[in-house]
Structures are given as C-alpha cells and as structure tokens.
N, CA, C and O atoms as a GROMACS GRO file, in nm:
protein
  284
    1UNK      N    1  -6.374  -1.279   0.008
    1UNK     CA    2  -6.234  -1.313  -0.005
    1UNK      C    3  -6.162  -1.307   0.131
    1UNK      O    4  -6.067  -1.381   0.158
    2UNK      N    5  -6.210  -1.219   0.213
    2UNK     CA    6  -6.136  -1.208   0.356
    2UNK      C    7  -6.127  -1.338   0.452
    2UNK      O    8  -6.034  -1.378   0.521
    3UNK      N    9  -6.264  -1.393   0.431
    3UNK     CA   10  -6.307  -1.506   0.480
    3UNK      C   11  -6.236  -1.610   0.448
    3UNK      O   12  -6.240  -1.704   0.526
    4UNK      N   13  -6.153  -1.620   0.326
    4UNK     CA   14  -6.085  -1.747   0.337
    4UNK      C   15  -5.948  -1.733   0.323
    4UNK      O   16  -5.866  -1.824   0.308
    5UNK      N   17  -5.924  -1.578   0.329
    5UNK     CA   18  -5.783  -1.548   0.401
    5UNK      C   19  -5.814  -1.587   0.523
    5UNK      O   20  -5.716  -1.648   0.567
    6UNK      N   21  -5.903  -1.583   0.606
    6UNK     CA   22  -5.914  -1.592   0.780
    6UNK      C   23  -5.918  -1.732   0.798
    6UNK      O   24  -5.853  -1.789   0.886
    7UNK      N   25  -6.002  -1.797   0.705
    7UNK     CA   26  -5.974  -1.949   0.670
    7UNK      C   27  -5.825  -2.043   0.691
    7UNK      O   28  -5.776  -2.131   0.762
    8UNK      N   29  -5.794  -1.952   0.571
    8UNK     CA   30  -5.651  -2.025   0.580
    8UNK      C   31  -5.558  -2.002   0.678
    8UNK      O   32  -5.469  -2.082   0.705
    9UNK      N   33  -5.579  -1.874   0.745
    9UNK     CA   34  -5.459  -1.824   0.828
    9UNK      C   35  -5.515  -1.906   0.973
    9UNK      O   36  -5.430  -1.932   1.058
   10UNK      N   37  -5.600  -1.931   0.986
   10UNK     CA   38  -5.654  -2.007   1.092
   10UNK      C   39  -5.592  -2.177   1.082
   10UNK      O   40  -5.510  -2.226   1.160
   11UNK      N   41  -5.649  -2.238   0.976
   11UNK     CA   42  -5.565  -2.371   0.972
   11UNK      C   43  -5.407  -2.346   1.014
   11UNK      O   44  -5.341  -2.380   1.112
   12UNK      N   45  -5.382  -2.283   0.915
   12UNK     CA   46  -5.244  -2.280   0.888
   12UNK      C   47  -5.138  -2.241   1.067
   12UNK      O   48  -5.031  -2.286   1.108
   13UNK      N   49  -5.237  -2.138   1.127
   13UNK     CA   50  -5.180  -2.130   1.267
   13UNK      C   51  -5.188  -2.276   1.350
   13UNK      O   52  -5.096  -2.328   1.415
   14UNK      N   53  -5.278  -2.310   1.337
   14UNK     CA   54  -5.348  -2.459   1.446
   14UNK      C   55  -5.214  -2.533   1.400
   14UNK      O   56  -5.108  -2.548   1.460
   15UNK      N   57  -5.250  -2.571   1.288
   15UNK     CA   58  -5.104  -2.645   1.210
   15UNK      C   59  -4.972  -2.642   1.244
   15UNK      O   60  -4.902  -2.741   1.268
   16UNK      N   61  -4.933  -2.507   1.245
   16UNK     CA   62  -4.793  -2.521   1.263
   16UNK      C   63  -4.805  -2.512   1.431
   16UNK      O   64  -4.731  -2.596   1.484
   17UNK      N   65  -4.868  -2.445   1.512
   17UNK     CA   66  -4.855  -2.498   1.644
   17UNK      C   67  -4.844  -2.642   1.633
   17UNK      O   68  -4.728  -2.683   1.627
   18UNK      N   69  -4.924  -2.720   1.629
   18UNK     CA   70  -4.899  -2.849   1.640
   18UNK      C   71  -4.806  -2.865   1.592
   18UNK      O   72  -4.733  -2.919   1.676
   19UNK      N   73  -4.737  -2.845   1.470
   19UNK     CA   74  -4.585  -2.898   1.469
   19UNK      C   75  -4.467  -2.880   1.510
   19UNK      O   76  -4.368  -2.952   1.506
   20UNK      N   77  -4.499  -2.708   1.580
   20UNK     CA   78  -4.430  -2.682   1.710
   20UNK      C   79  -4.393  -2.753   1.818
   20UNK      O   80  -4.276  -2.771   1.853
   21UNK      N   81  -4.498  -2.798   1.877
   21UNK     CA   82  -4.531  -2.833   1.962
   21UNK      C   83  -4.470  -3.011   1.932
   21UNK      O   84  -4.385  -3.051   2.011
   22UNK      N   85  -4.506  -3.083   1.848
   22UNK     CA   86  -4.415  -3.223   1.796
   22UNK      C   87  -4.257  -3.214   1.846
   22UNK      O   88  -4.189  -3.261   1.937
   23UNK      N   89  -4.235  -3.117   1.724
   23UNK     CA   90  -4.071  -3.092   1.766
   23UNK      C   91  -4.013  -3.032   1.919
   23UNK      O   92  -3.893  -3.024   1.945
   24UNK      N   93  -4.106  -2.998   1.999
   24UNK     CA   94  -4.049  -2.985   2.152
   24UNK      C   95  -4.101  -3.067   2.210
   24UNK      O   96  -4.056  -3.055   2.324
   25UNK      N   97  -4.183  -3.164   2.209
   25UNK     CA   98  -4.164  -3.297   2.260
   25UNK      C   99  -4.071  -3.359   2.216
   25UNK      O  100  -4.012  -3.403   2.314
   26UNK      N  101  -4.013  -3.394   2.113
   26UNK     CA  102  -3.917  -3.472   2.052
   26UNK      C  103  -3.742  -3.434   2.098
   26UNK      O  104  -3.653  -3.520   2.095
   27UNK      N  105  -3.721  -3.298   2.137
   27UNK     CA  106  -3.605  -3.255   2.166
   27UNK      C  107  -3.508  -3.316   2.278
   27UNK      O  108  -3.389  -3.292   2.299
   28UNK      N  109  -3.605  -3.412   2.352
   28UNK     CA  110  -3.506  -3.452   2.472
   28UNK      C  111  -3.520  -3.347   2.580
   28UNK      O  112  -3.612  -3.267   2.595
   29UNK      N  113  -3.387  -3.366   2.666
   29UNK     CA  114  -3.402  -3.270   2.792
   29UNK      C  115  -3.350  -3.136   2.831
   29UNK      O  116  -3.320  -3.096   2.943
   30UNK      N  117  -3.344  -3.054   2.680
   30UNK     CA  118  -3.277  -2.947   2.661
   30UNK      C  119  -3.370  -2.829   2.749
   30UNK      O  120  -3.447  -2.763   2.679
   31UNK      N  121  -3.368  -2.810   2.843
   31UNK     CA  122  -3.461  -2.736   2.923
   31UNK      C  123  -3.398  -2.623   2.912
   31UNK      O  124  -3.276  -2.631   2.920
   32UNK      N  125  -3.471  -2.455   2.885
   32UNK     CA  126  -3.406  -2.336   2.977
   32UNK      C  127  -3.270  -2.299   2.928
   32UNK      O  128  -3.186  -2.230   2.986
   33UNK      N  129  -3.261  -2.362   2.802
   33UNK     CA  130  -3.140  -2.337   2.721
   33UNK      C  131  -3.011  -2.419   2.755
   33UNK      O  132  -2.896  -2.385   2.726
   34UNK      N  133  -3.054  -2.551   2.830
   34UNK     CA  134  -2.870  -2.616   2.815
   34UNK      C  135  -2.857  -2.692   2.697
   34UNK      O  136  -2.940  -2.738   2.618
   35UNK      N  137  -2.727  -2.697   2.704
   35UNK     CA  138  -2.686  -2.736   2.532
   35UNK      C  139  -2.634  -2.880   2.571
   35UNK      O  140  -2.586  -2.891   2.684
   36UNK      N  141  -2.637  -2.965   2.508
   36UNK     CA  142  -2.633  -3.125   2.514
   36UNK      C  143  -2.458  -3.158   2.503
   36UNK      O  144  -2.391  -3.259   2.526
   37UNK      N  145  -2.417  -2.998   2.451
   37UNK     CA  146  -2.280  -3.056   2.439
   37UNK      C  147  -2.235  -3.200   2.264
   37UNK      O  148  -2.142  -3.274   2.233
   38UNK      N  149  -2.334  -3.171   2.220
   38UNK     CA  150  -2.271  -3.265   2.120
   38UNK      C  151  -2.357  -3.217   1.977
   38UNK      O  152  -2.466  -3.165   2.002
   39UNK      N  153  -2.323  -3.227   1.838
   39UNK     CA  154  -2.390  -3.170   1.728
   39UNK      C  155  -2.429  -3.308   1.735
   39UNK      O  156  -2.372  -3.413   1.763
   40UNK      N  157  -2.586  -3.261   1.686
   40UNK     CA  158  -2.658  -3.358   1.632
   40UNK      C  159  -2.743  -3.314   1.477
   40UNK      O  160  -2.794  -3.205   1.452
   41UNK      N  161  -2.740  -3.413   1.401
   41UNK     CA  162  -2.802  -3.407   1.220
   41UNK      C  163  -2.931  -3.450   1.273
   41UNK      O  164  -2.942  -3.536   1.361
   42UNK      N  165  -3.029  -3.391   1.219
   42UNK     CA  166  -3.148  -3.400   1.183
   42UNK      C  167  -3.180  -3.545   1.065
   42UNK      O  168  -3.137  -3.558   0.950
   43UNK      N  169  -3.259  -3.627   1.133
   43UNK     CA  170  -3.316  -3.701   1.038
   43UNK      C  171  -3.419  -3.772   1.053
   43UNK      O  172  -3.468  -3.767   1.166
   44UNK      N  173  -3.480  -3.849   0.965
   44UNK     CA  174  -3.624  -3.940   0.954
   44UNK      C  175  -3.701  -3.825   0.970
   44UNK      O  176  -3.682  -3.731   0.893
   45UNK      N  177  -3.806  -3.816   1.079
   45UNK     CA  178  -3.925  -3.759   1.096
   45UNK      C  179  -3.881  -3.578   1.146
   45UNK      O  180  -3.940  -3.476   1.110
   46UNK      N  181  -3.766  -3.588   1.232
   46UNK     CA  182  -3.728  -3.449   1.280
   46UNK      C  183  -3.700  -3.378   1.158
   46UNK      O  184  -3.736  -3.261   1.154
   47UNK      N  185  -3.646  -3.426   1.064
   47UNK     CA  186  -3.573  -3.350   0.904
   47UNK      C  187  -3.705  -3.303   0.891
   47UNK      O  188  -3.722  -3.184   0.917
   48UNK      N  189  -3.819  -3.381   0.852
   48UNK     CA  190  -3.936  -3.388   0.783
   48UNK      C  191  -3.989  -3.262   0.846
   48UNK      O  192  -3.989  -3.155   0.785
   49UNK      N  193  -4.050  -3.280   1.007
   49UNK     CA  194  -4.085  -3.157   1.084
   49UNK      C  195  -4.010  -3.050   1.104
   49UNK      O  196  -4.060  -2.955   1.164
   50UNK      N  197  -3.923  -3.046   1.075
   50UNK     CA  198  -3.798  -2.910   1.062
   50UNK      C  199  -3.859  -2.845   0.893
   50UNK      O  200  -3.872  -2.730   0.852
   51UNK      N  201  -3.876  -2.931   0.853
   51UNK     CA  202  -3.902  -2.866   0.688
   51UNK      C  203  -4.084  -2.821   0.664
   51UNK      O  204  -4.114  -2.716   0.609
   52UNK      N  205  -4.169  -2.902   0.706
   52UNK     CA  206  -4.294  -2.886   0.723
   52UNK      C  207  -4.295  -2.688   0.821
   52UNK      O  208  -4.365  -2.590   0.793
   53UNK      N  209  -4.209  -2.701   0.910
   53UNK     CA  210  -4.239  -2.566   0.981
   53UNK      C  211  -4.164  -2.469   0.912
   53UNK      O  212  -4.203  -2.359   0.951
   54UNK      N  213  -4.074  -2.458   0.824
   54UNK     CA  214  -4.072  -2.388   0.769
   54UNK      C  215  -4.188  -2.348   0.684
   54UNK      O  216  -4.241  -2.239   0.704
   55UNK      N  217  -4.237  -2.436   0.580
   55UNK     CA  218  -4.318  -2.414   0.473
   55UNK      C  219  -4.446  -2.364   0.501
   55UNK      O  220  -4.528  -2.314   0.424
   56UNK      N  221  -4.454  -2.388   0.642
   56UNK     CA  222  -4.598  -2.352   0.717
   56UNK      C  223  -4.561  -2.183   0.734
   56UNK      O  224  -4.619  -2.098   0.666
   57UNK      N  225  -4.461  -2.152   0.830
   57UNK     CA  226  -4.420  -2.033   0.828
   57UNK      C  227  -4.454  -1.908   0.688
   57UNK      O  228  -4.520  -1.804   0.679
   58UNK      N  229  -4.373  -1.984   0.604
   58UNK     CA  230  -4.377  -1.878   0.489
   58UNK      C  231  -4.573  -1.894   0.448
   58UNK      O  232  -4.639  -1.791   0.431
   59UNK      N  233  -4.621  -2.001   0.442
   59UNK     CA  234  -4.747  -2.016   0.372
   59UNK      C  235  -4.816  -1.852   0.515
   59UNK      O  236  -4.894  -1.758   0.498
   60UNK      N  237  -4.748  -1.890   0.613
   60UNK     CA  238  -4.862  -1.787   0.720
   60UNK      C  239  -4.820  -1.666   0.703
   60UNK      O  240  -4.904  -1.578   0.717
   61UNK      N  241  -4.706  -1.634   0.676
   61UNK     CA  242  -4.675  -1.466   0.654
   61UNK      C  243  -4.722  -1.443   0.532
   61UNK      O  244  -4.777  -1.336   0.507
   62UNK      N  245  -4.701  -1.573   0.406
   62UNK     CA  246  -4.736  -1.497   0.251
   62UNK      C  247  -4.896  -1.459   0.250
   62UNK      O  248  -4.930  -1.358   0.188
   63UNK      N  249  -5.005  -1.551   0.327
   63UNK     CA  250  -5.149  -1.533   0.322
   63UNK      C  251  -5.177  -1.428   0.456
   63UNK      O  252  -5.292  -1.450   0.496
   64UNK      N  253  -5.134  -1.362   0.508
   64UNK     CA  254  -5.150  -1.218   0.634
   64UNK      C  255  -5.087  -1.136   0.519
   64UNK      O  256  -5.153  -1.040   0.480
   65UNK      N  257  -4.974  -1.159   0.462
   65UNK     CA  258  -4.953  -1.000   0.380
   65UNK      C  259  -5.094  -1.039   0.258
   65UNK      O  260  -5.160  -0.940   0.229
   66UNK      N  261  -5.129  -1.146   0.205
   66UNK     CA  262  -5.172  -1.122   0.087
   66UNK      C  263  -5.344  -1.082   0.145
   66UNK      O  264  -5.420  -1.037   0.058
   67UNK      N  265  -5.402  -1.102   0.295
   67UNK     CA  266  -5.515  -1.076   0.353
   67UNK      C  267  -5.532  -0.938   0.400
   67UNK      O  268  -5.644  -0.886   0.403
   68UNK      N  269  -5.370  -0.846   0.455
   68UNK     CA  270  -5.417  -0.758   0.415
   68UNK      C  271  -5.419  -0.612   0.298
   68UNK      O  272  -5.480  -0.506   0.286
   69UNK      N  273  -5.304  -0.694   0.220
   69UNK     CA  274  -5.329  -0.648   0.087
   69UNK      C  275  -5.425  -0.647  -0.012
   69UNK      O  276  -5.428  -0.577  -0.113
   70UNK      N  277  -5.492  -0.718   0.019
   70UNK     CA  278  -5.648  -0.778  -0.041
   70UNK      C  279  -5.781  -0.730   0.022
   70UNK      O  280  -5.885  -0.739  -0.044
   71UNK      N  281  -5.782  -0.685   0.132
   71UNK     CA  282  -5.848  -0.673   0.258
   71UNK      C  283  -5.888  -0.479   0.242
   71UNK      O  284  -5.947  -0.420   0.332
   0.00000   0.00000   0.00000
C-alpha cells in the first residue's frame, strides 16, 4: 500500500510542478514582485490552470496525510 501512496504522490508532484511552471510562463513580465498596476480576470486556459493547481494541491496533501496515516 505504501508503494502506491509513493506512486501517486510522485505523479501528482511532477504534475503540479508542471502546472506551476505553465502558469509562470504565462504571467507576462511580473518579475521580483512588480505589480502591472491593473486587475486582471482569469480566463480560457489560465482559469482552467488556476483550478487544475488547486485540485492537484489538495489531491497531494490528502494522499501524504493518508500515506502516512496508512504507513
């Protein structure tokens, strides 16, 4: 059973790096914390990857508590 807690927590890291990593390519030239000066809404593909990293998030903390509660 540990094994595919380590399984999953392994995809699931690779994964959301990469979608990390999407959404800071995509940000434009916000370097080092400057602010663009204007609100911007999330949409098309950024909504999508804003919501994907959440769900990745919770899937990686719920399978580490349930790996080592299980473990």
């Amino acid at each position: 059973m540990e094994t595919v807690f380590s399984l999953i927590l392994m995809f699931t890291a690779i994964t959301l790096i990469v979608v990390l990593l999407l959404q800071a390519r995509g940000s434009g030239s916000s370097l080092f914390g400057e602010s663009s000066g204007t609100f911007r809404s999330r949409r098309g593909v950024e909504r999508m990857l804003f919501r994907i990293t959440i769900v990745l998030a919770v899937v990686f903390v719920s399978v580490a508590i349930a790996n080592v509660r299980f473990s």
